[in-house]
N, C-alpha and C positions, 0 to 999 in steps of 0.2 A: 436507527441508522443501518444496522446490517441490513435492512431490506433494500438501501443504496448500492451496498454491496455488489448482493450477488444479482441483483434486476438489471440495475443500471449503469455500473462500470465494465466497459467493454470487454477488458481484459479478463475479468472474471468468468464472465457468460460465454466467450469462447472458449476459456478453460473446462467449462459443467459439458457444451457443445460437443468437443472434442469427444469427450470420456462417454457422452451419449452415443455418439459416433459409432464408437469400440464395442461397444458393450449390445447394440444393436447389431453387431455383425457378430455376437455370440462368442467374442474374443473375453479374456480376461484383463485387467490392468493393475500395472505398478502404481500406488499414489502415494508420492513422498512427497511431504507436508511436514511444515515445522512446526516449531509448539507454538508460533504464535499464529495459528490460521486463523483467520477472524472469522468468530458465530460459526462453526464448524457445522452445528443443526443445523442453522441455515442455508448450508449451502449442502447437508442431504435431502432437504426438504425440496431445496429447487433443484438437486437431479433426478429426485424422485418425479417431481412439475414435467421434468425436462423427457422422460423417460415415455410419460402418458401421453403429453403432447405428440410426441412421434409414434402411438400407437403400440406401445407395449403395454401387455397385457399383465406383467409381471408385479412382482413386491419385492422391494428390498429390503431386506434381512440384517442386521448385527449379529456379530460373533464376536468374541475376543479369541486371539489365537490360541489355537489348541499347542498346549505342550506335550501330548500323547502322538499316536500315530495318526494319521490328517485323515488318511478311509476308515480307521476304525472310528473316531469319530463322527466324521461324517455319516457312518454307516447307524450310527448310536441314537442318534440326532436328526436325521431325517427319513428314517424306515423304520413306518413299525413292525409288529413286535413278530408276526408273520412273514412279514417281508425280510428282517435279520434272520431268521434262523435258514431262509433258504440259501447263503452264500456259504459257502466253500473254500477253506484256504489254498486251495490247490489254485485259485485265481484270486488277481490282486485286486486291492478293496477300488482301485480306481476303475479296472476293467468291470466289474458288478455293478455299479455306484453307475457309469456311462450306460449298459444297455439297457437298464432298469427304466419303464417310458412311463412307470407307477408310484413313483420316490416324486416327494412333495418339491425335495434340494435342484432337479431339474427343470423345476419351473421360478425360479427365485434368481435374484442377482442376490449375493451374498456377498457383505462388507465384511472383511477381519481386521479386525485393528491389532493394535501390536506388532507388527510381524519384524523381527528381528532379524541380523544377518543369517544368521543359522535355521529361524527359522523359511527364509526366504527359498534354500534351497531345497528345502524339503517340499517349499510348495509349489516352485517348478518344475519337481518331479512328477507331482503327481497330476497339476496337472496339464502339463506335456502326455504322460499315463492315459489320463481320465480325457482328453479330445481325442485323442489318438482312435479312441476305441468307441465311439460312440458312432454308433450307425446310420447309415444317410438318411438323411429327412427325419430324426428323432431331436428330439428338445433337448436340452444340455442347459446346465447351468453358468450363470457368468461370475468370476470373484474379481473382486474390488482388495487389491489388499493394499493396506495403508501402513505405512513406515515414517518412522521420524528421522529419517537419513535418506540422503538421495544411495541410493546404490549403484547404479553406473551402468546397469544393466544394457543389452543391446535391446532393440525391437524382434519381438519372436513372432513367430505364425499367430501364439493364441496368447501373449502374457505383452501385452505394449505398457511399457513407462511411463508418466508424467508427472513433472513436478511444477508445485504451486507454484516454489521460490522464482524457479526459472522464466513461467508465465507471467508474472508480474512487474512492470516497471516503476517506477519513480514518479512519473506523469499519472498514474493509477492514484496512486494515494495522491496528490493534486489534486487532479478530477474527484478524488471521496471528499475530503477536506473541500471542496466549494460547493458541491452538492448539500453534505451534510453540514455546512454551517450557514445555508440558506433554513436550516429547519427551526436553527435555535433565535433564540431574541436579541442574537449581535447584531448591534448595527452594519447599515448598507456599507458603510464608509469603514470600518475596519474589515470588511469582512475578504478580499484582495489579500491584507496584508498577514491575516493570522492565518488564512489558506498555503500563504508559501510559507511561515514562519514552523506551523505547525509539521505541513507534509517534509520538510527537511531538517526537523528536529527528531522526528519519529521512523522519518524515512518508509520501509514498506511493514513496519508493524499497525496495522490498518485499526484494529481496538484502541491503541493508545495515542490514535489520532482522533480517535470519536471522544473518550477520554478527555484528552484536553480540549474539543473544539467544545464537551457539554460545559466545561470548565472555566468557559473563556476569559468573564471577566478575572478572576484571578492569573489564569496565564498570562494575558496581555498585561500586565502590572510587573510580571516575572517569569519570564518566560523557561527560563532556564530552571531555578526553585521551583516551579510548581512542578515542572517534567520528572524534577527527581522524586517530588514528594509521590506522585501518581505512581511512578513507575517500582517505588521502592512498597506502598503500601494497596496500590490499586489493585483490583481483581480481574480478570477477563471472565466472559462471556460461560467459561468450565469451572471455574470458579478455583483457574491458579491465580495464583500473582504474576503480573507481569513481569518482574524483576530483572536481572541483566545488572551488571556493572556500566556508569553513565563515566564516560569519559572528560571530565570537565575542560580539557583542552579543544576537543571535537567539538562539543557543544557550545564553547562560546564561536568558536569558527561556523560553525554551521547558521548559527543565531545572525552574523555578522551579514554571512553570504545569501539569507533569506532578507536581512532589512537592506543589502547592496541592489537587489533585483528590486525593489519594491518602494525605496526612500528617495535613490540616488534620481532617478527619472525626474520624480515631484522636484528635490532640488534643484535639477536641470530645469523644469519649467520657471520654476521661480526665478532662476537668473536670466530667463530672457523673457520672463513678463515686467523683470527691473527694467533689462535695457530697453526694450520696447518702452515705458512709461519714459525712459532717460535719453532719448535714442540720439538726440543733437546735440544736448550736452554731453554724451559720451566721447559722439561723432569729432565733437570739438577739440577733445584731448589729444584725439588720435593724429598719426601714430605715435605709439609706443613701442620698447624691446622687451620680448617677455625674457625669461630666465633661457633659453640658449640664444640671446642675442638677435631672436628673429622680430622684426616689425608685425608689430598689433597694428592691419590700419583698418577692419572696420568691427564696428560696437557686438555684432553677436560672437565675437572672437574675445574678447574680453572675461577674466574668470571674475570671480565673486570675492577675491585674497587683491586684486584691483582695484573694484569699485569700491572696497571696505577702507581703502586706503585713502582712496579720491574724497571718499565721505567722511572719513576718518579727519582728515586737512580742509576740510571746505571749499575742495574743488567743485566737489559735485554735492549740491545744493539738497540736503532730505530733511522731511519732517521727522523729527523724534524717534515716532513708531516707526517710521521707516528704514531708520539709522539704526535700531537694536532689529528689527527683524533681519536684515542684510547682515549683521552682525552673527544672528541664531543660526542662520542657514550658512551662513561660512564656517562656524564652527562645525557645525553636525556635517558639512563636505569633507571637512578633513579630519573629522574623525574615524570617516568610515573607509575616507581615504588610506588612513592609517592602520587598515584593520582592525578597529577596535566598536563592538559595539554598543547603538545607543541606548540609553534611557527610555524605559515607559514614557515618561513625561514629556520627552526629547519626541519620540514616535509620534505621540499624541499630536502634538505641536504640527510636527510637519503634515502629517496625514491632513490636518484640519485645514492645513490653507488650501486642498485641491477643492474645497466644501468653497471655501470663503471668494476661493480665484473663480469658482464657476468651471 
């Protein structure tokens, strides 16, 4: 599933785009990213994809941040042993490190991870320093530094921002959830309704939506129970826990507002594939006053709290099956009327008649 990700959700691909963009123009970038970035390899893999396609000839590099001084470092680390003894303190390790067109670090994009508030400004010093000094038409190196806090930063000449958080919407994880749950063995006919159930359970933690889509048949039984069980004992892709406090009030709301989008509709058909099969014997009753007193005169105006009533007294003539299903579907309208969400077995039920109505 992370190759849905980052290949095929729009959002994503002009996120890696972007930062290709920068990094081609020999700029550096801010990337602040949360802990739940999903498949995080995956998506160095495909900037690295993203970097060759546009004809760079480059490699990118891992570091973790250095908690020493960033040129000395750097000076430690990518010149050897020849090459360090020719600098001089009388010039700073960014000014050496830039003119140097013989140092390995000028031809690499270098990723740092960790980078910390403190250590953030250190690395705008240096390098604001290390472009500054680097002489026309010579190679220069690009960094990539990654932060687990957005920072707020402005867009500089050579150190541009982006964040994943911000790139991302809500419709993202939608589009991942119908992708990736075309891959698993759900059926056709659930597969609509655990796409919104899930993407607004999960919202934009995109792992713990593959998570429960691999999971489905249990999810779809409990939606809510299996999200805590995943989320309290599940792994991501780096192999944390997903963890996070589950707000049991949010989540029955949320659960409510994905089977409102997804149920209410189907009920809606049902009531006017009734009055269509009922339509003259409806037509007959009418009119009636609904609840503020206004006339009901014709049959697709009519709710299902109505016809339960008509069929309830023997106005309106149903067989059996007909009279508890008109029954099942007026319950399940007002329950979700009422905010309150349904049952697996309640879901099941309704989903199945859009199979059964054709």
């Amino acid at each position: 599933m992370n190759d849905i990700w980052w290949t095929q959700i729009a959002s994503a691909r002009r996120f890696l785009e972007q930062i290709t963009e920068e990094l081609l123009l020999c700029k550096s970038v801010l990337l602040s990213v949360p802990e739940w970035l999903p498949w995080s390899d995956a998506m160095c893999t495909e900037l690295e994809k993203s970097l060759i396609v546009r004809g760079s000839g480059r490699s990118l590099e891992f570091i973790d941040c250095p908690e020493d001084d960033i040129g000395r470092f750097l000076l430690e680390n990518y010149c050897k042993k020849e090459k360090r003894v020719q600098y001089r303190p009388v010039e700073s390790y960014a000014h050496f490190l830039a003119r140097s067109s013989d140092i390995k670090m000028n031809y690499l994009y270098i990723w740092v991870r960790g980078v910390t508030q403190n250590h953030l400004r250190r690395w705008k010093e240096f390098i604001a320093a290390y472009y500054s000094a680097v002489p026309h038409g010579m190679p220069c190196a690009s960094f990539i530094l990654e932060t687990s806090a957005a920072m707020g930063i402005a867009d500089t000449r050579c150190l541009v921002p982006f964040s994943f958080e911000q790139s991302i919407t809500p419709y993202d994880s939608f589009t991942f959830c119908a992708l990736a749950g075309a891959e698993t063995s759900m059926p056709e006919a659930l597969r609509p309704y655990l796409t919104e159930v899930v993407s607004t359970l999960c919202q934009k933690d995109i792992e713990l939506c593959a998570a429960c889509l691999t999971d489905w048949k249990d999810f779809f039984q409990d939606p809510i129970g299996r999200y805590r069980v995943l989320r309290n004992s599940g792994l991501r892709s780096n192999g944390k826990p997903f963890g996070g406090e589950a707000d049991e009030v949010h989540l029955a709301h949320s659960l409510w507002e994905a089977q409102l989008k997804q149920l209410f509709p189907i009920i809606e058909r049902y009531r006017s594939d009734f009055i269509r099969l009922h339509f003259h014997e409806i037509e007959a009753l009418l009119p009636i006053p609904n609840r503020l007193g206004e006339d009901l005169s014709t049959p697709q105006d009519v709710e299902l709290g109505i016809l339960y009533y008509w069929a309830l007294h023997d106005q309106l003539k149903t067989s059996n099956d007909e009279y508890h299903t008109l029954d099942f579907f007026r319950k399940m309208r007002n329950y979700l009327a009422h905010l309150n969400p349904l049952k697996s077995e309640d879901v099941y039920q309704i989903l199945s008649y859009i199979k059964t109505a054709g």
